[in-house]
Backbone as JSON, one array per atom type, in Angstrom:
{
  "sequence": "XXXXXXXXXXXXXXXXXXXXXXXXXXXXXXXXXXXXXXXXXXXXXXXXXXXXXXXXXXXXXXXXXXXXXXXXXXXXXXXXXXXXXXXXXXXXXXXXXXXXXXXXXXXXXXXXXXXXXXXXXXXXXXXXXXXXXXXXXXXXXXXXXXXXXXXXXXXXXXXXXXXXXXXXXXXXXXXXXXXXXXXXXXXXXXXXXXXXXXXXXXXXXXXXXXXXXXXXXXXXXXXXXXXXXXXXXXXXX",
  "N": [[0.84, -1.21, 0.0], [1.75, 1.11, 1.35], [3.8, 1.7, 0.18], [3.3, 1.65, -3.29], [2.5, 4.12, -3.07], [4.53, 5.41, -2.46], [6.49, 5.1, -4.46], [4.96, 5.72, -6.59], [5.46, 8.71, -7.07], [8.19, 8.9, -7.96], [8.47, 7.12, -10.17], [6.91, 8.68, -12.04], [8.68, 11.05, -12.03], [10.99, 9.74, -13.54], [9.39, 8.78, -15.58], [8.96, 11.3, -16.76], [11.43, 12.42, -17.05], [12.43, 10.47, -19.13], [10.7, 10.43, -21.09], [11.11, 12.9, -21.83], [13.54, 13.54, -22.46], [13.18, 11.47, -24.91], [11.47, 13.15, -26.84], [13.65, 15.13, -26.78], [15.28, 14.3, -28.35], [14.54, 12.92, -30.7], [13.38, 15.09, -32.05], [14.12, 17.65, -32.16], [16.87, 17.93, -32.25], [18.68, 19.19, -34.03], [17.86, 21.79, -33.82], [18.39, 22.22, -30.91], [21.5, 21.7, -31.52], [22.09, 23.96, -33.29], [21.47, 25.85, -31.62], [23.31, 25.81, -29.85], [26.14, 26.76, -30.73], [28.58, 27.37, -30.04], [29.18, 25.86, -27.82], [29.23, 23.6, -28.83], [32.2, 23.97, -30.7], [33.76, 25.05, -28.88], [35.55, 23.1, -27.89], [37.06, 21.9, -29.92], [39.68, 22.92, -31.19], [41.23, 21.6, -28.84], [40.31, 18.63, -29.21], [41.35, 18.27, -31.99], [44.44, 17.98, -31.34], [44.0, 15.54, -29.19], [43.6, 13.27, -31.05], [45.47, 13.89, -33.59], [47.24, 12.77, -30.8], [47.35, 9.94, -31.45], [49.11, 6.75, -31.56], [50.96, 4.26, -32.58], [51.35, 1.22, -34.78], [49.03, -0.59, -35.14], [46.05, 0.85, -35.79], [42.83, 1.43, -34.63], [39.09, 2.46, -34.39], [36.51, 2.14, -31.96], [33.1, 2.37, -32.21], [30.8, 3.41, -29.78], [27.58, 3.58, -29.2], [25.62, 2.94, -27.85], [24.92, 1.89, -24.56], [24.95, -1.23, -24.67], [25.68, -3.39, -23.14], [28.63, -4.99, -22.15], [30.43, -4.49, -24.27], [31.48, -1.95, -25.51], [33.66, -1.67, -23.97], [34.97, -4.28, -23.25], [35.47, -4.81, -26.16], [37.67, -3.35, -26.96], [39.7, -4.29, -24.85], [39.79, -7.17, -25.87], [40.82, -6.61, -28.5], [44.05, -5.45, -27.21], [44.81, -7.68, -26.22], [44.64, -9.92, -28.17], [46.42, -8.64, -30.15], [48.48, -8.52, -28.82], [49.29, -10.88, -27.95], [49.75, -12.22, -30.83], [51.94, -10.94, -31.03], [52.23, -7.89, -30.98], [52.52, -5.33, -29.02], [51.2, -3.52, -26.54], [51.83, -0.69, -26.8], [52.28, 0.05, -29.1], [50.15, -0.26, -30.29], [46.8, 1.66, -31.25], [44.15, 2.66, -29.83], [40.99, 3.86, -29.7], [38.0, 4.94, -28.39], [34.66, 6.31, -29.12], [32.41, 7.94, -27.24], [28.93, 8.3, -27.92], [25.7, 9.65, -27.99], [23.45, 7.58, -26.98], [25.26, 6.13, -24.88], [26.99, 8.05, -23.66], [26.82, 8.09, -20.74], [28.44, 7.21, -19.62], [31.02, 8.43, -19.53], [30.91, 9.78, -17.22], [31.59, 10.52, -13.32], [30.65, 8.74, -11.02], [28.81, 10.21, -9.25], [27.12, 11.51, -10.52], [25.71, 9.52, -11.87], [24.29, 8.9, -9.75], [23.01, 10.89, -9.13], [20.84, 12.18, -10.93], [19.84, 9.71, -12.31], [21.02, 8.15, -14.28], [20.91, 5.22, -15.43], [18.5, 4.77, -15.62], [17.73, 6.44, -17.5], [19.62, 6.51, -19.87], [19.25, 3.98, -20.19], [20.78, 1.55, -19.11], [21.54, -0.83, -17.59], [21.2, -3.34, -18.12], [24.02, -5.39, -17.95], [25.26, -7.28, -18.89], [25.4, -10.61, -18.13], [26.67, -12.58, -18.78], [29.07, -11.81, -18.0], [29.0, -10.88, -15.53], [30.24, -10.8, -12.41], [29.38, -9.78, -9.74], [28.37, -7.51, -8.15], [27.84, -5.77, -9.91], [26.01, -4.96, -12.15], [23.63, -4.35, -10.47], [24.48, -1.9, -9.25], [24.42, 0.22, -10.95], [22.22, 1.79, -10.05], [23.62, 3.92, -8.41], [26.57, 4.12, -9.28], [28.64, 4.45, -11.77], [29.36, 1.57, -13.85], [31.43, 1.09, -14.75], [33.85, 2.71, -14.22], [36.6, 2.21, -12.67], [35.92, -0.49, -11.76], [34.71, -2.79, -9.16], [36.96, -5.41, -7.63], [36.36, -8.66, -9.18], [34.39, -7.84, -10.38], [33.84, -8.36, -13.15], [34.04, -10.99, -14.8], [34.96, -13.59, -17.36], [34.37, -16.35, -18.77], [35.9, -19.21, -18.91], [38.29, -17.7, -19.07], [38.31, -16.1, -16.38], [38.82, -13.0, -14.69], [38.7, -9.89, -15.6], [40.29, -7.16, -16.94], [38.45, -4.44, -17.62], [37.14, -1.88, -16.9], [36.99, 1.63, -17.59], [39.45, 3.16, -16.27], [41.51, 1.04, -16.3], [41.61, 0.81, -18.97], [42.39, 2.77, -19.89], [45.23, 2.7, -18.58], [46.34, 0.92, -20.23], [46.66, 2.19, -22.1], [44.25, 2.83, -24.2], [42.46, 5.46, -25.64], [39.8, 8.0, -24.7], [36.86, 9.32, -25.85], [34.14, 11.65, -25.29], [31.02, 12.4, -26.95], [29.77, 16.08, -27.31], [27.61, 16.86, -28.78], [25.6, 15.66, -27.8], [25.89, 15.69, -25.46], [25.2, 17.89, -24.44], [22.24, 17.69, -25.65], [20.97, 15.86, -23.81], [21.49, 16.79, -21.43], [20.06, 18.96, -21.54], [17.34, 17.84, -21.85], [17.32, 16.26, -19.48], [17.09, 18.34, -18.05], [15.05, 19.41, -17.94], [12.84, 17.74, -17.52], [13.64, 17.58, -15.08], [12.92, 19.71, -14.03], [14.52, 21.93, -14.29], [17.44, 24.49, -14.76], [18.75, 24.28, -18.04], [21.38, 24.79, -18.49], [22.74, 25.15, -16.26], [22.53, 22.07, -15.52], [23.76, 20.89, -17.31], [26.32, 22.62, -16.91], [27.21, 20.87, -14.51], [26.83, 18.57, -15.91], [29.78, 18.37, -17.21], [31.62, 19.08, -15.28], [31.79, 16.73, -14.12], [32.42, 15.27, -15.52], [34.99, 12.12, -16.09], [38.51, 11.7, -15.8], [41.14, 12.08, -18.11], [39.09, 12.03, -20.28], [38.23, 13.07, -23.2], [36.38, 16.01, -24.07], [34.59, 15.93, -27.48], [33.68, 17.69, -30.8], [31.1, 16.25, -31.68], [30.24, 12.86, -32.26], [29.79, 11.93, -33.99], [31.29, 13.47, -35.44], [33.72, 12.81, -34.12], [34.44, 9.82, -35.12], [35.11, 10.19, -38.1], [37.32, 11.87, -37.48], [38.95, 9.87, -36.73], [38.98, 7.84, -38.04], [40.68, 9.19, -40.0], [42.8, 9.53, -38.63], [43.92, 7.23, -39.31], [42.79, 5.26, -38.36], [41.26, 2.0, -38.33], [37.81, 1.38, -38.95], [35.56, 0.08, -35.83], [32.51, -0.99, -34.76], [31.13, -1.14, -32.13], [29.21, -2.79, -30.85]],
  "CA": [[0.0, 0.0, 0.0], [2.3, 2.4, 1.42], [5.24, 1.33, -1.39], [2.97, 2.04, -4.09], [1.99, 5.53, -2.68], [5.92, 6.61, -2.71], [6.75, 5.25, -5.45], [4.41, 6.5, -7.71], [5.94, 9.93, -7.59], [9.67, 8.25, -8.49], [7.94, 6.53, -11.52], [6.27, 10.04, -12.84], [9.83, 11.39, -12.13], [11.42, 8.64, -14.12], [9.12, 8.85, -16.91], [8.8, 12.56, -17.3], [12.67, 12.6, -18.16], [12.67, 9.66, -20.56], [9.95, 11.39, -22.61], [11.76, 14.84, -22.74], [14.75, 12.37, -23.66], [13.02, 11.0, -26.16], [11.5, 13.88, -27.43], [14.19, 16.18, -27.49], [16.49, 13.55, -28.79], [13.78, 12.84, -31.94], [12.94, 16.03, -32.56], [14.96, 18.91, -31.5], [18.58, 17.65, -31.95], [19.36, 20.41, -35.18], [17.23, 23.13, -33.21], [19.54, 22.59, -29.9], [22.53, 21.87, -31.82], [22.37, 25.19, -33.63], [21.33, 27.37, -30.16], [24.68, 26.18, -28.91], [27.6, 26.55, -31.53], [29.78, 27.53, -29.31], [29.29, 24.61, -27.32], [30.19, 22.51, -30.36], [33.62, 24.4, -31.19], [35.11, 24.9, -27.92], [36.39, 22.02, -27.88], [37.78, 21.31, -31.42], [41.08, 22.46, -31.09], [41.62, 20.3, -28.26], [39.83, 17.61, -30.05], [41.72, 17.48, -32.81], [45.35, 17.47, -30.8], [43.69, 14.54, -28.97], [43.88, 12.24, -32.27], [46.75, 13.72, -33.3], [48.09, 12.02, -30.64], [47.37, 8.82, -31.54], [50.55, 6.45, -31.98], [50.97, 2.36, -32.97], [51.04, 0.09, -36.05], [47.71, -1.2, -35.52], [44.93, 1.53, -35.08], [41.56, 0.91, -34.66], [38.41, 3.39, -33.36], [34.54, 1.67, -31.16], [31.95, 3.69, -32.0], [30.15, 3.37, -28.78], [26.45, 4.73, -29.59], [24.47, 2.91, -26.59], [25.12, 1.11, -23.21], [25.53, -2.79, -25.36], [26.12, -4.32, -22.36], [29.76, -4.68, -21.85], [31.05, -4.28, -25.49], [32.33, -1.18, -25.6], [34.67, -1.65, -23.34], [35.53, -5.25, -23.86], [36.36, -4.97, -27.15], [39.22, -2.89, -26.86], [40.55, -5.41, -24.7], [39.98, -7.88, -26.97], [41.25, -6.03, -29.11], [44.65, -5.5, -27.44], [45.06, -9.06, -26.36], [44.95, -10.96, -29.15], [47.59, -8.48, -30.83], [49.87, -9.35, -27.44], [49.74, -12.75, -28.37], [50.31, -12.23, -32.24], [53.36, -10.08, -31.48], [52.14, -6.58, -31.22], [52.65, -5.22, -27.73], [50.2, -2.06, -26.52], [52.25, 0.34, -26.95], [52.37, -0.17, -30.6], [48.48, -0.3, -30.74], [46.29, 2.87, -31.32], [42.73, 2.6, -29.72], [40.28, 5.06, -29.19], [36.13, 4.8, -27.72], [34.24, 7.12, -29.09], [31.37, 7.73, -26.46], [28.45, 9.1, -28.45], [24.11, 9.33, -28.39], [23.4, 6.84, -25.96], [26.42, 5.66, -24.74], [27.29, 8.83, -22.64], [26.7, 8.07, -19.51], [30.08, 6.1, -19.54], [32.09, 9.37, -19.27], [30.54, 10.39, -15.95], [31.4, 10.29, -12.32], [29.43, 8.18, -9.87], [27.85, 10.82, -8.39], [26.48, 11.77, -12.04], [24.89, 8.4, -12.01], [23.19, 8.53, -9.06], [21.67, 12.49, -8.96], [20.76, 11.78, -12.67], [19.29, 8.24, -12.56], [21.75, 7.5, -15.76], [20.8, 4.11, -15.36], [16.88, 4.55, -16.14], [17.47, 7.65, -18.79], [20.14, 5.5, -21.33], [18.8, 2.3, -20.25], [22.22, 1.43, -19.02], [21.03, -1.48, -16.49], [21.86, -4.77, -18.24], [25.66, -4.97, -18.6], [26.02, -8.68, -19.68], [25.4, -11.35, -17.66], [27.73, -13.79, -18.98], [30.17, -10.91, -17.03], [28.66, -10.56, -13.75], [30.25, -11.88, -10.87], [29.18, -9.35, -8.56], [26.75, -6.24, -7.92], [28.01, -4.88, -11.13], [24.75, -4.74, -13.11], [22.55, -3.41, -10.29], [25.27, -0.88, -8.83], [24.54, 1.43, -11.74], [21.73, 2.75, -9.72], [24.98, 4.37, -8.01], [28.07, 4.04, -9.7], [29.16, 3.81, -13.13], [29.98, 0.39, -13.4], [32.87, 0.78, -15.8], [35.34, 3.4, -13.74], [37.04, 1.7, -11.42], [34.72, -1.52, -11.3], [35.49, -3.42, -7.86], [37.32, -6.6, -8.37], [35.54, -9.72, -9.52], [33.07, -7.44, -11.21], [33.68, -8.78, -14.59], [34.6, -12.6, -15.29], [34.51, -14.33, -18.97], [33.99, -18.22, -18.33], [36.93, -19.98, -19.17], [39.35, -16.68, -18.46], [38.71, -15.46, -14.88], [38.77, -11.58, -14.14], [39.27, -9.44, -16.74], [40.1, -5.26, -16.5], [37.84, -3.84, -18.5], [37.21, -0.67, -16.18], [37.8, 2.75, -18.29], [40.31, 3.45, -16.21], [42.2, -0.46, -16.8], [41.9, 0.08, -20.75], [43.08, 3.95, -20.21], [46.14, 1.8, -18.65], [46.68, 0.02, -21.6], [46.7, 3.24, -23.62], [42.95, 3.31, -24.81], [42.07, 7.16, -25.47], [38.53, 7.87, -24.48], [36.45, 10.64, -25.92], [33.01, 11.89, -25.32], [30.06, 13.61, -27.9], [29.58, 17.45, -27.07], [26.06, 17.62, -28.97], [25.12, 14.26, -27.22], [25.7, 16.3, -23.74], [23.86, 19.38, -24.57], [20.71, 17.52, -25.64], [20.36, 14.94, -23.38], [21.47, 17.01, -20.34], [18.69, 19.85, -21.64], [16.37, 17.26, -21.54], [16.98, 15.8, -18.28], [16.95, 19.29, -16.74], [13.25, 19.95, -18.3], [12.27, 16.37, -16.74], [13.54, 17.65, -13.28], [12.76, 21.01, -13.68], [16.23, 22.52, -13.64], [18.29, 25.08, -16.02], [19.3, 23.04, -18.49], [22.67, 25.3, -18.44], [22.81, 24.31, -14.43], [22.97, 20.53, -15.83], [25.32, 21.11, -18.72], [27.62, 22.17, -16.6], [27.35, 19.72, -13.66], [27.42, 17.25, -16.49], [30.94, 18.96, -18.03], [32.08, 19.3, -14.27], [31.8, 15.47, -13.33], [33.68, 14.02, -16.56], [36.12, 11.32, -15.59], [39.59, 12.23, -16.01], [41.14, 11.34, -19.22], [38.26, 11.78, -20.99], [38.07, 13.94, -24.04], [34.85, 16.23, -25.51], [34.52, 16.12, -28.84], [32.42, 18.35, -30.69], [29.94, 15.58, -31.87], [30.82, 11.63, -31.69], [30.04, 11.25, -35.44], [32.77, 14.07, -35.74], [35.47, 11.93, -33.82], [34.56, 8.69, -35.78], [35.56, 10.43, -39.02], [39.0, 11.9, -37.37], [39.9, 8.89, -35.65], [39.51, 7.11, -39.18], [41.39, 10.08, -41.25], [44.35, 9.22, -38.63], [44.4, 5.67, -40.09], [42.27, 3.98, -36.96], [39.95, 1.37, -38.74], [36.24, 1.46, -37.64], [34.3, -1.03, -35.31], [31.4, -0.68, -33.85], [30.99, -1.61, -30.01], [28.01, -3.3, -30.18]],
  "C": [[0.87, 1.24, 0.0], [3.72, 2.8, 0.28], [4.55, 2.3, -2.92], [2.6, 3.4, -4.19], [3.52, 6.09, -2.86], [6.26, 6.24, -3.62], [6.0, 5.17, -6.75], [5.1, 7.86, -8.15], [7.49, 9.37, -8.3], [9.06, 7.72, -10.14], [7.52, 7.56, -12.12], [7.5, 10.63, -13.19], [10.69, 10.82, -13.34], [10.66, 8.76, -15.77], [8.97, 10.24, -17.68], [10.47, 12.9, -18.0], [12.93, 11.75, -19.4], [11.63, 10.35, -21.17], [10.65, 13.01, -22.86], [12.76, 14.58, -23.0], [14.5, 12.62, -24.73], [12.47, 11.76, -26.79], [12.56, 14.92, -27.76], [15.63, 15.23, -28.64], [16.14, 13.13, -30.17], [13.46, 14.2, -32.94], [13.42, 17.0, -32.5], [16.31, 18.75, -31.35], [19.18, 19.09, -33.1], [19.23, 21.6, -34.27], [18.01, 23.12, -31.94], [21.07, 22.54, -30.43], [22.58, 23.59, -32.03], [21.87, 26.53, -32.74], [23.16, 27.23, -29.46], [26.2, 25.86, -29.73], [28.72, 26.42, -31.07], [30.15, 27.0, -28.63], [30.06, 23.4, -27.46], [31.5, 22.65, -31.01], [34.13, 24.18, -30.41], [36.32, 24.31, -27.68], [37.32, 21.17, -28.44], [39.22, 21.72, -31.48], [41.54, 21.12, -29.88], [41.85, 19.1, -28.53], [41.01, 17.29, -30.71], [43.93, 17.28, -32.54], [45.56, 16.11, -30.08], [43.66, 13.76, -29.94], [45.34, 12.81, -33.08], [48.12, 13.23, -32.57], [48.2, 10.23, -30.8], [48.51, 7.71, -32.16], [50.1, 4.82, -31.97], [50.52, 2.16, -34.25], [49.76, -0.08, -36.47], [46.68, 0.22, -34.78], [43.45, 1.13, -35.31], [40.44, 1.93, -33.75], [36.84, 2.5, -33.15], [33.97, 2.83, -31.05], [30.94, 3.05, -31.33], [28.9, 4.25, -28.83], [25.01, 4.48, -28.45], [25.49, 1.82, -25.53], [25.58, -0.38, -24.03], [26.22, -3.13, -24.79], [27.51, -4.34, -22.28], [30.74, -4.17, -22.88], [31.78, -2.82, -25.69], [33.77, -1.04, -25.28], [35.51, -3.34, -23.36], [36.36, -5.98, -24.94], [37.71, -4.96, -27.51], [40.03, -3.94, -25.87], [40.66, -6.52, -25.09], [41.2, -8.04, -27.76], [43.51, -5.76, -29.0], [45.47, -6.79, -26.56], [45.42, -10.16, -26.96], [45.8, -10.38, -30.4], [48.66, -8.45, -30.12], [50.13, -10.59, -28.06], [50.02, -12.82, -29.54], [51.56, -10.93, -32.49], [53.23, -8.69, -31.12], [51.83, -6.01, -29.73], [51.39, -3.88, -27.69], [50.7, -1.24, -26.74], [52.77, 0.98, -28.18], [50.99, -0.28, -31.51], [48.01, 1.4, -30.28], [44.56, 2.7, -30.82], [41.96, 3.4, -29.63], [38.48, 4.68, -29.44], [35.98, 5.77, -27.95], [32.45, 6.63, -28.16], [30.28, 8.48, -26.93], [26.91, 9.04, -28.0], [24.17, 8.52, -26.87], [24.23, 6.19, -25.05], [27.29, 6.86, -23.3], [27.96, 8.92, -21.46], [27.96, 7.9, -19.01], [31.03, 7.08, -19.21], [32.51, 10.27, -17.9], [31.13, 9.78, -14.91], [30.46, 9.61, -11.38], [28.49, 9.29, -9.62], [26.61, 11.21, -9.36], [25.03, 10.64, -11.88], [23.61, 8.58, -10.86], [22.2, 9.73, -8.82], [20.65, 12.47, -10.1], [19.96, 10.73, -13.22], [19.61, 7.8, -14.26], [21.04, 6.4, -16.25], [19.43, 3.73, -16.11], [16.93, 5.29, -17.4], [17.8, 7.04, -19.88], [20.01, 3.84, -20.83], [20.15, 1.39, -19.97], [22.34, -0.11, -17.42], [21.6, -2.69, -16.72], [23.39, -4.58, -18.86], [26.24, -6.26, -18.57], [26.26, -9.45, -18.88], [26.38, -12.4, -17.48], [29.05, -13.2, -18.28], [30.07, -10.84, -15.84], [29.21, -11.67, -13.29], [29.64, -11.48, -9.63], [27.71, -8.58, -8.53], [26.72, -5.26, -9.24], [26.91, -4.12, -11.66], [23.87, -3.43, -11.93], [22.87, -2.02, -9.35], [25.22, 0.19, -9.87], [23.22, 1.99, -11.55], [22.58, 4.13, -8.95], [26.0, 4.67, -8.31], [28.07, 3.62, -11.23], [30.32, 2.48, -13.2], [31.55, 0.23, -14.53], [34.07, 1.62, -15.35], [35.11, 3.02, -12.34], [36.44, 0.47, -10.64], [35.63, -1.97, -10.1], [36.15, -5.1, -8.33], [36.19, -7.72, -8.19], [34.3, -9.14, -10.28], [32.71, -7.94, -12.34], [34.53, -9.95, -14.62], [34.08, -13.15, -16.68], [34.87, -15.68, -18.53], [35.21, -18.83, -19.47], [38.42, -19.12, -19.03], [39.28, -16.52, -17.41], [38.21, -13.52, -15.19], [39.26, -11.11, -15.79], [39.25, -7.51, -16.13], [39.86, -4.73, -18.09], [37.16, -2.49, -18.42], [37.57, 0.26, -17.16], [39.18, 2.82, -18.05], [41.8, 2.21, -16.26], [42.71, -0.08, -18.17], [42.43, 1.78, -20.5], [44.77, 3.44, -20.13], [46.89, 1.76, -19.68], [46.78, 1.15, -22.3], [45.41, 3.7, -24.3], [42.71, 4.7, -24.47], [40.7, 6.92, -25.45], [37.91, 9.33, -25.17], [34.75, 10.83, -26.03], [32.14, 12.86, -26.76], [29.22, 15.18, -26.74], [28.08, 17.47, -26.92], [25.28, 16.53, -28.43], [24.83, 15.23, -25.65], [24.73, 17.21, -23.76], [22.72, 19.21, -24.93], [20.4, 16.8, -24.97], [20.65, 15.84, -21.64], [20.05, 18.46, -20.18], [17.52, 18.79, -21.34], [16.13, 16.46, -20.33], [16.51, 16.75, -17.75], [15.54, 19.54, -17.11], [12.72, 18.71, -17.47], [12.58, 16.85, -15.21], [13.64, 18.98, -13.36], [13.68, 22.17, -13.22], [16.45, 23.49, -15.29], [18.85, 24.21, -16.64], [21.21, 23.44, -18.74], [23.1, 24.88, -17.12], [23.73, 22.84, -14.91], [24.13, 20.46, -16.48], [26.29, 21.24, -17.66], [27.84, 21.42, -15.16], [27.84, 18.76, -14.48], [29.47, 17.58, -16.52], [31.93, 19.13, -16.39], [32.59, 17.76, -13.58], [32.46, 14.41, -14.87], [34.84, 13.39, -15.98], [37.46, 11.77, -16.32], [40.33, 11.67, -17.15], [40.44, 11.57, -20.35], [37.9, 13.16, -22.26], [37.27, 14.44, -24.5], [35.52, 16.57, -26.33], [33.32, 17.26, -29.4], [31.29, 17.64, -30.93], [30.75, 14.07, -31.83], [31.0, 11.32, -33.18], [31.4, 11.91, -36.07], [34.04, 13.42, -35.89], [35.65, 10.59, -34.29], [35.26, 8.83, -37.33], [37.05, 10.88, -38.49], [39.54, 11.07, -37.09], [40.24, 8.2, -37.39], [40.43, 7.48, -40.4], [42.7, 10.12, -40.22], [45.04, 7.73, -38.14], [43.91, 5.03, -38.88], [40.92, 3.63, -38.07], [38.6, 1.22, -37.89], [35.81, 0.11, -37.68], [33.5, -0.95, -34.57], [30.97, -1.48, -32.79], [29.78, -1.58, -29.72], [27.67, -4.66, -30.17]]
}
């Protein structure tokens, strides 16, 4: 009785931001892009020194466009695993995650996650079963389960443990970089769902980026530079 009485308002909460999500994310992505240009530049020199630095033999860029369960981040270690074992050490490999559209969330701070309810907005809940050992999956009402996972979080059945953590594959060399016009419409549309400046949000979001982590001005942007400095594309899903 009394369950369903409090959380009714959490569920109104909950769904009033996924629909101003999903509307502003259907309908209004040109019309907020072009209110905030300057949003979308800032960042482009930076940007494009960030792929300029990209160094190794073998390059390769994951266009990361939703949550897909652990893949984003798996890949790349995949990725520079099985060119360890065929000779090619990491430091001779070029990786780079682009974090774009749905996919986001991934660039944030815990605390992000949990003021934010990341978890319900990009649907960011199932993160691959055949991985769980632990609280992984339902710790992303809390914590972004990919920086700094706790150990045993992630096991592959017949390997053991694996570090697949952002900050594991930053380690290894993986460059990380976020979408700009991805932030500015999805953090406008949370703040209309909770009744906030959506400039407020913006920059909470832009305040709680994990370290490392590069904006871009758009994600489709940094999929074309990463591939114009010779990183082949795969998509991390």
């Amino acid at each position: 009785m009394n369950t369903n009485l409090k959380s009714s308002p959490r569920r109104k909460f909950l769904g009033n931001i996924a629909k101003g999500a999903a509307a502003l994310g259907m309908f209004s992505i040109p019309a907020s892009i072009k209110a905030a240009p300057s949003l979308l530049s800032e960042s482009a020199d930076d940007a494009e020194t960030f792929f300029k630095q990209i160094k190794g033999k073998h390059r390769i860029v994951f266009d990361a466009t939703r949550p897909h369960e652990v893949m984003p981040f798996a890949w790349p270690r995949v990725f520079l695993m099985t060119n360890a074992a065929t000779g090619t050490p990491e430091n001779d490999c070029g990786v780079v995650v682009v974090l774009r559209h749905d996919a986001i969330p991934y660039a944030f701070e815990d605390r992000l996650w949990a003021k934010y309810n990341f978890a319900e907005v990009f649907k960011a809940k199932d993160i691959g079963h055949a991985f769980q050992a632990s609280d992984a999956a339902t710790a992303t009402a809390s914590r972004n389960p990919f920086w700094k996972p706790k150990k045993g979080d992630f096991k592959v059945p017949g390997i053991g443990d694996v570090e697949i953590g952002i900050n594991d594959l930053q380690a290894s060399g993986v460059k990380f970089c976020v979408c700009n016009a991805a932030i500015t419409v999805y953090s406008a549309a949370v703040a209309e769902g909770m009744k906030m400046s959506a400039a407020d949000v913006m920059k909470d979001w832009l305040a709680g980026l994990l370290p490392g982590i590069q904006v871009v001005p758009s994600g489709v942007w940094a999929v074309g530079r990463a591939q114009e400095y010779g990183c082949q594309y795969c998509f991390a899903g």
